[in-house]
N, C-alpha and C positions, 0 to 999 in steps of 0.2 A: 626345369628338368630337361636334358637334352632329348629330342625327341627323333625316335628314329625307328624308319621306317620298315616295317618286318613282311609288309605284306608279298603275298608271291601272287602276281598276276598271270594264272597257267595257262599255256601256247597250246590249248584246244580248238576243235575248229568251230567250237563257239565266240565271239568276237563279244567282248565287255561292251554292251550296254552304255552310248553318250549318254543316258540319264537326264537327270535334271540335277542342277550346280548344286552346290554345298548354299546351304544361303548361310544367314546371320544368325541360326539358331532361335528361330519363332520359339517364341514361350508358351509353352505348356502351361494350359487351364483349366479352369475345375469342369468346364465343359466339356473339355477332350478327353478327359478322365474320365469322367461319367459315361461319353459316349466310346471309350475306347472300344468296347463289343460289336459296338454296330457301322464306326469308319476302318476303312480300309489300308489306307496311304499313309499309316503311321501304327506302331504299337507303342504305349506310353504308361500301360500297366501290367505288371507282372499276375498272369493269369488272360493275357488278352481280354480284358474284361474285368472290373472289380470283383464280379461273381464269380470271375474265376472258372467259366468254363472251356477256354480255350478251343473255341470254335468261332472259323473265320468265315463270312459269307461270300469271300471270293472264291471263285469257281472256275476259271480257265486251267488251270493245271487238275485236270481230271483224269476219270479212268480211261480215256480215251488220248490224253495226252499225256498223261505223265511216265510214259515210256521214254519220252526225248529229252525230259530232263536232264537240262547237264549243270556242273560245275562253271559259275564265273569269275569266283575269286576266292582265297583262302588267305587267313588274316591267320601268322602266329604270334602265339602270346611270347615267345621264345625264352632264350634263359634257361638256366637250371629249375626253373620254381614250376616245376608241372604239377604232381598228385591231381587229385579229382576236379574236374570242370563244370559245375555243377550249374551254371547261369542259363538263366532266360535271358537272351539279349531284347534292347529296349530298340527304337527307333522313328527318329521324327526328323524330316526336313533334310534327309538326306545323309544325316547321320544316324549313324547304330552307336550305343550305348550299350558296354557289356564291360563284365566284371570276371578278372580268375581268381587264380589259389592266390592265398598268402593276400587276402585284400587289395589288390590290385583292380583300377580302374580305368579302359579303354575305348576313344571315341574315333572310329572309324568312316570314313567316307563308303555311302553303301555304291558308289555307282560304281568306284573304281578298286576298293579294300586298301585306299593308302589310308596308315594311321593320323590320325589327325592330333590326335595328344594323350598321353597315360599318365596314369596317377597310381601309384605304391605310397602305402601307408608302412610307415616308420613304427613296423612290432616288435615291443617290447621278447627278450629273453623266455619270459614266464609265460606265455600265453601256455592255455589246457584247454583247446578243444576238443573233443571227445572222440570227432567222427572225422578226422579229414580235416586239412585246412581251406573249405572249401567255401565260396560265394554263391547264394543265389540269384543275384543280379542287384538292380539299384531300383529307383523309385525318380521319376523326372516331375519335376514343378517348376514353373515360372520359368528364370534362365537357370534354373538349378539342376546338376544330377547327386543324388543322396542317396550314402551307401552304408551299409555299417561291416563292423571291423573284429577281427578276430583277437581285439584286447577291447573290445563290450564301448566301442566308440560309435558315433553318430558323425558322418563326416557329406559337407556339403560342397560340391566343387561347382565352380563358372562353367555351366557344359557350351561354351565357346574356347575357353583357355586348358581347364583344367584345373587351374589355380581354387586353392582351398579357401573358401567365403566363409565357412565356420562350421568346429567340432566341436561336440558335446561328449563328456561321460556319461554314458549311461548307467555300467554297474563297473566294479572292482574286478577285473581279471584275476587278480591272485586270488581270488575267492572262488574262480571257478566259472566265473562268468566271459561268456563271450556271445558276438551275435554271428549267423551264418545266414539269416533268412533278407529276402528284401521286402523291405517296407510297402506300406503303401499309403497314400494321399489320399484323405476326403476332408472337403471344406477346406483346404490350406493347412490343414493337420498332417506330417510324415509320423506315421504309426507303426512300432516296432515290438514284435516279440525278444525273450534272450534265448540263451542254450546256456545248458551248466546243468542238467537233470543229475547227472550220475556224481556232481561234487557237493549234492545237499544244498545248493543255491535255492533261494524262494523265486517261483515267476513270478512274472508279472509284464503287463502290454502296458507299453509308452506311448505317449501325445505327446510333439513339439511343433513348433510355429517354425512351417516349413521355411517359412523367406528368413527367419533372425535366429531360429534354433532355443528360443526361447522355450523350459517346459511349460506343459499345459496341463497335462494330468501323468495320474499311476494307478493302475489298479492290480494289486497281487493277485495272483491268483489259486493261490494256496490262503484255505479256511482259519481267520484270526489274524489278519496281517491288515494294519488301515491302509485304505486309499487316501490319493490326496490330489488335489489340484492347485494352480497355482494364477491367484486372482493382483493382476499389478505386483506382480515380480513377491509377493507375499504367501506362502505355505498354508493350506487352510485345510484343514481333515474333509474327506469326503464318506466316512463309514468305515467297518471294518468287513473286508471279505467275508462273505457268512453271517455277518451278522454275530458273531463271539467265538472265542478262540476255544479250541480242544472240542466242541463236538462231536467230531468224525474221526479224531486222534485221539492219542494215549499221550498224554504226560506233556513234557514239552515236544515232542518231535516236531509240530508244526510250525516250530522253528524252523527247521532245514528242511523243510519239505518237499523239495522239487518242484513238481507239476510245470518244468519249463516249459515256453511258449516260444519252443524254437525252428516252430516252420513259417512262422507268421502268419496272415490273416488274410480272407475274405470281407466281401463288405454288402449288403444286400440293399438298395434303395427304398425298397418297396417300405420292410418293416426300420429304415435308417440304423441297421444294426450289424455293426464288425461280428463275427464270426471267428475266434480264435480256438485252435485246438491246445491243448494240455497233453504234457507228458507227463512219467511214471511218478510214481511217489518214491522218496525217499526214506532210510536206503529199500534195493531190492527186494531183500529179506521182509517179506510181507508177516511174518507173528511176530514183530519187533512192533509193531504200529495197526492193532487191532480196530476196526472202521472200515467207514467207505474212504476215508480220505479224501477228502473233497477240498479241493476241484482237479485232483490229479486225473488223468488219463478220461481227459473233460471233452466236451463243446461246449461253449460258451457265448453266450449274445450280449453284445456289451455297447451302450449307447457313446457315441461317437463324439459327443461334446462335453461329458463330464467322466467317462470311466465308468459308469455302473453298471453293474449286471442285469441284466433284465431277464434269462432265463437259462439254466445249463443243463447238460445230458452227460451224466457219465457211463461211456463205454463200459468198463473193467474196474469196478467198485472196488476197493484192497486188492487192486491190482502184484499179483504175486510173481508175475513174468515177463514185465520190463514192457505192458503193452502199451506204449503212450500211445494218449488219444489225438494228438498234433494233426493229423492225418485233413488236410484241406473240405470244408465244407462246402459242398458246391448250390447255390440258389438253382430251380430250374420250379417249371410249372406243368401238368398236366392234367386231360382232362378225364371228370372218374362219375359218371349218370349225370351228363351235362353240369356238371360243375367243375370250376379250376382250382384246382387243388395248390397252393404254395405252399411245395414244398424244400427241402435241403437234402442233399445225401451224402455220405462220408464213406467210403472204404478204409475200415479200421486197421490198425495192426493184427489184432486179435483175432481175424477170420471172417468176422461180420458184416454185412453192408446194412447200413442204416438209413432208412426214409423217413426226415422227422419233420412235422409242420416246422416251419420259420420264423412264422408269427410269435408260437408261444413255446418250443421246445417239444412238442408231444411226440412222444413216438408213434411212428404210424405203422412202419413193418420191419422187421431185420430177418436177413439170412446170410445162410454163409456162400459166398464167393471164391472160398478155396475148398479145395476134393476135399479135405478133411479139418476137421477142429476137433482136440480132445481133451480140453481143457475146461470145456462148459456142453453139457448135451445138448442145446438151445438156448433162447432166449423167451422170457414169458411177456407177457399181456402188455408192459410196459419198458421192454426192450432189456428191466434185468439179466444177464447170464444166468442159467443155472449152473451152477460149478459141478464140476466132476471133481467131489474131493480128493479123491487120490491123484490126481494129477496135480495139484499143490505141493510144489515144493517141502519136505517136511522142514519140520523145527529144528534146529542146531541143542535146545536145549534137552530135546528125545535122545538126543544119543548120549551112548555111554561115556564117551571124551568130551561132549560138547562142542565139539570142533566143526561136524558137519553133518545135515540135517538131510535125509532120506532124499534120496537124485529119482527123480521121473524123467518121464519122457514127455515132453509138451511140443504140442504141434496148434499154431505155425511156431517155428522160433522166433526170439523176442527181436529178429529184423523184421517180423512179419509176414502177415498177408499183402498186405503192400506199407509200404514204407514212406517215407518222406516224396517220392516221385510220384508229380502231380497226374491226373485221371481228367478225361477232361468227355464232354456234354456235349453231342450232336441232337438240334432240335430238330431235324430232318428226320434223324432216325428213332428219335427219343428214348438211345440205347448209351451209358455209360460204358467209355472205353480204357480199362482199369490195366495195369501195369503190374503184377503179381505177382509173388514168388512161393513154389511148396518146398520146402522144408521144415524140420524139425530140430527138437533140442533137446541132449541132455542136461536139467538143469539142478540145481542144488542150492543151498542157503546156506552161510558161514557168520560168525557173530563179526558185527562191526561195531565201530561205534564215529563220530562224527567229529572232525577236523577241518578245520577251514583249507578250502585251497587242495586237500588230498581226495584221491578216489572215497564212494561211500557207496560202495555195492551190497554188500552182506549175500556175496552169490558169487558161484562158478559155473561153466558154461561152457559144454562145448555143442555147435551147429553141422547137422547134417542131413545130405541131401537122401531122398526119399524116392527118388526113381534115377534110373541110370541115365538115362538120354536127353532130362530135362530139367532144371528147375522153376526158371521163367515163363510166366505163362500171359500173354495181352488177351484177355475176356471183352467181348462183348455182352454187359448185362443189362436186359430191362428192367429198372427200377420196378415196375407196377408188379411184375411178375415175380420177381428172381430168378428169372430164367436165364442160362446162360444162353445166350444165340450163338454166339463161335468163338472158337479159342483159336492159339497161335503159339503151340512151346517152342521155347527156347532153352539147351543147353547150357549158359549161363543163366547167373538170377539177372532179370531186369531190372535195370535202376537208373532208367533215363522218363522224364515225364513225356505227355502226349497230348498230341494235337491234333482236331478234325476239321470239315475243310464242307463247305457247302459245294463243293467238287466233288464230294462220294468217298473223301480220303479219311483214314486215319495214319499219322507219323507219331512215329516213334524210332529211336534209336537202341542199340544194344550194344554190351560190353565186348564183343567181337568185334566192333567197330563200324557195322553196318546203321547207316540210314535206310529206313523202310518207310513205303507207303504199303496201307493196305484198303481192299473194298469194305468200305464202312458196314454195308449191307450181308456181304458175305463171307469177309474176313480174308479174301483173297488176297495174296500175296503179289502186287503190282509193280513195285521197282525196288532195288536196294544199290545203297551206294557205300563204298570201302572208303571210310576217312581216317583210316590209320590208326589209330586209337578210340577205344572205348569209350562210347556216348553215355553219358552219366548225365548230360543237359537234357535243354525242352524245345524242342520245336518252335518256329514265330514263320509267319507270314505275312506281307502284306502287298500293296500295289505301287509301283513307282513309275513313271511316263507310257503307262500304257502297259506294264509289262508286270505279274506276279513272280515274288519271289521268295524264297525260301530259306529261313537259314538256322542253320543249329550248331552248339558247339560240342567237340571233340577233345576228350582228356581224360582216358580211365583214372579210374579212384572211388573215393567215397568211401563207406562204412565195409561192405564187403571184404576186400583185402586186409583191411584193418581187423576188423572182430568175425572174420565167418568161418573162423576153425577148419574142418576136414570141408567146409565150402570153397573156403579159398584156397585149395589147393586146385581147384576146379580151374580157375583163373590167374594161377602165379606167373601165367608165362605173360599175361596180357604186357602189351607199352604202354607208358604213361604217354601223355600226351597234350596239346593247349591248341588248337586252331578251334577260329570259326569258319564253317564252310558256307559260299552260300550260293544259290541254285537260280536258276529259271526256265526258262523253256526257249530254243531259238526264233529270231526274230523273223521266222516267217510265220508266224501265228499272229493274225490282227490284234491292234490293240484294242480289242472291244469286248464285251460279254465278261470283264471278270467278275464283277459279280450279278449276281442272281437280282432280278428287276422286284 
């Protein structure tokens, strides 16, 4: 592939950083992975950390210094192929690792932003992704970088060349499947969720043998579908989800059932257990498929060497308003009458934050993190909803044509109290800093019925904003309490993930185009930078010759403009857009103190 160079190296009176050289691509190891949370001078899993808390212990670009933060290089993805830019960029050894639309895969010099080689995956005509053709980054092992693909591929490339070392199918794209999320690594295992919720595809999380791409295991995740693993290249049954089919369903539906698994996963050392969330059940039309539907709009704990489940929570039992439970599960500990408590937390779609041991599933406390939920008046003793039944969608067969079944008003609408855009865990402050949006929806139920490869909604929908000056709103919540400590609205919905900083920081970007830090403590508003288009990514930080640095990428899109009705008109004027930007502080700041002793 001819390789050519896009980066713009801007004639600010900051001077790029001689760095340290590009080397020869050190391999990433189970070690480096493991310890991604607590070294510095490299980020090598998506979430800065398996657990996914995306909190860094460098600390030189603080509330004191990150006023002087400037711009040292901008990398574009260029081309026509912008829409949404949804990636965590990765980085080890001098190079950055990031991924855009349309599956595309780019490896960057971090000292100087020259490209160092890309990679575009050859999509097929057919592809149906639902939300945007969007990436959320790769997954680095050994000399490998590993990404998947928006026609349901597994694609391993040489992160020295670029060159492709080996692809796997994972599912059938004309079926509705495709992957957007990035994988992650444990024990030499690259482990991947799909997406295809709303075309009746079944989930399910994938094990493959990172270095040969060989599979390892499958486990559905939708109730009556076998798992399997795969012992000496030979097919062997591992159980069936649930343990027997049609339980929690009516008839066959738990054929096409949904419950995609398309944000991808957490991993927790302590209890050695992935963490996957679940989307909606299929279709929308919740009195077509009477039950809990399980394991739709789930958490899930799933043993790491053979696919099993070891314990699940589902959020939105017969979920009737598209609440998938996908929503990242974050590991964190704290302590409650001198005892340490391990627990997990998830800010749902649904309105709810949830505190649940790790170890075994239990719930420990839920509330709601947005002004309003009207969909459920609470949740009881064990984290069920109670539903507000009139706020259920009615039955398409109540009415007199049949055609369409009594429209409410349901709040949050079904993009959410927060959505797909990661929340991420200061142990400093032991305050979850959550990414959020208020709106509502009118929603309604139509009869479907189910085709391969076609929409399977059994619903209409239109999304609308609920105060004039703001949709988005960045929370700071303490799990133990549910207290909100401080908020931060924003006029558009937020839909960029976030970052905190053992500096006092939390980052986040917004659909205006601004990069923000703010005081972790008091939610103070401390530097913002204009990158031209709307941050729909996630923050990454680390340390290179002395010097921290900062970088996010830049590319409005995502599900918003796509499905947010009288919302996106809020937003129609935004640009699309594709850079990485990235930051540091000028080089009269010592190279010393970045992180915390």
């Amino acid at each position: 592939m001819k390789q050519i160079t896009k980066a713009i190296t801007l004639a600010l009176s900051v001077a790029v950083s001689s760095g340290i050289a590009v080397t020869a691509n050190a391999q990433v190891t189970d070690k480096d992975i493991m310890n991604d949370a607590t070294t510095t001078n490299d980020v090598v899993t998506y979430g800065m950390g398996l657990s996914g808390q995306r909190y860094s212990p460098l600390s030189k670009v603080n509330a004191e210094t990150v006023q002087d933060l400037r711009p040292v290089w901008a990398f574009s993805f260029g081309g026509e192929k912008q829409r949404g830019q949804e990636s965590q960029p990765m980085v080890k050894d001098g190079v950055m690792y990031v991924t855009g639309s349309y599956s595309r895969v780019y490896a960057i010099d971090t000292t100087t932003g020259e490209e160092l080689w890309q990679y575009e995956a050859r999509l097929p005509d057919g592809i149906m992704p639902c939300c945007d053709v969007i990436n959320r980054g790769v997954a680095l092992y050994d000399d490998l970088v590993i990404f998947g693909t928006l026609d349901a591929k597994l694609v391993a490339l040489d992160a020295k060349t670029g060159k492709t070392r080996w692809s796997k199918k994972v599912e059938n794209y004309k079926a509705g499947y495709a992957i957007t999320s990035a994988p992650i690594v444990v024990r030499g295992k690259v482990i991947t969720g799909i997406s295809g919720g709303e075309f009746g595809i079944v989930g399910s999380v994938y094990a493959y043998d990172a270095k040969t791409g060989a599979k390892v295991w499958q486990r559905p995740t939708v109730e009556g579908h076998m798992g399997y693993k795969w012992v000496d290249g030979k097919k062997i049954e591992t159980g069936i989800s649930g343990g027997e089919a049609g339980k929690t369903w009516p008839a066959e539906l738990w054929k096409s059932g949904g419950a995609a698994t398309w944000l991808g996963g957490t991993y927790d050392a302590d209890t050695d257990s992935l963490f996957f969330g679940t989307g909606n059940p299929a279709p929308w039309n919740s009195h077509m498929r009477p039950g809990d539907n399980l394991f739709s709009s789930s958490r899930v704990a799933i043993d790491p060497d053979d696919g099993s489940i070891k314990w699940h929570f589902q959020t939105t039992p017969h979920d009737g308003w598209d609440y998938d439970g996908v929503n990242e599960l974050i590991s964190f500990e704290y302590d409650q009458a001198g005892k340490t408590v391990k627990a997990a937390a998830t800010a749902d779609r649904n309105g709810f934050f949830y505190v649940l041991n790790r170890e075994n599933g239990d719930f420990i406390r839920g509330f709601p993190f947005v002004d309003e939920v009207n969909w459920a008046s609470g949740l009881d003793k064990n984290g069920r909803p109670i539903y507000n039944d009139e706020n259920r969608p009615g039955n398409p067969s109540d009415a007199s044509d049949g055609k369409q079944g009594k429209q409410v008003v349901a709040r949050p609408s079904f993009l959410g109290g927060k959505n797909w855009m990661p929340m991420a865990f200061s142990p400093d402050t032991g305050y979850f800093y959550v990414p959020s949006n208020e709106w509502e929806m009118d929603i309604w139920n139509e009869p479907t019925a189910y085709k391969q490869g076609a929409a399977y909604l059994g619903a209409g929908f239109t999304i609308k904003s609920v105060q004039d000056d703001y949709i988005g709103v960045l929370r700071a919540i303490d799990p133990k309490t549910g207290e909100e400590v401080w908020r931060q609205n924003n006029f558009a919905p937020l839909w960029g993930g976030v970052m905190t900083t053992a500096g006092g920081l939390v980052w986040t970007g917004n659909p205006e185009g601004y990069l923000m830090a703010f005081d972790a403590k008091s939610g103070e508003k401390l530097y913002e930078f204009n990158t031209g288009s709307g941050i729909v990514g996630t923050p990454i930080t680390w340390d290179q010759d002395g010097e921290q640095f900062i970088s996010v990428v830049s590319g409005w899109g995502g599900a918003v403009p796509l499905w947010g009705g009288e919302v996106a008109k809020r937003v129609k004027n935004l640009n699309q857009g594709g850079t990485v930007w990235t930051f540091k502080l000028p080089k009269r700041y010592e190279k010393s103190n970045l992180a915390k002793n």
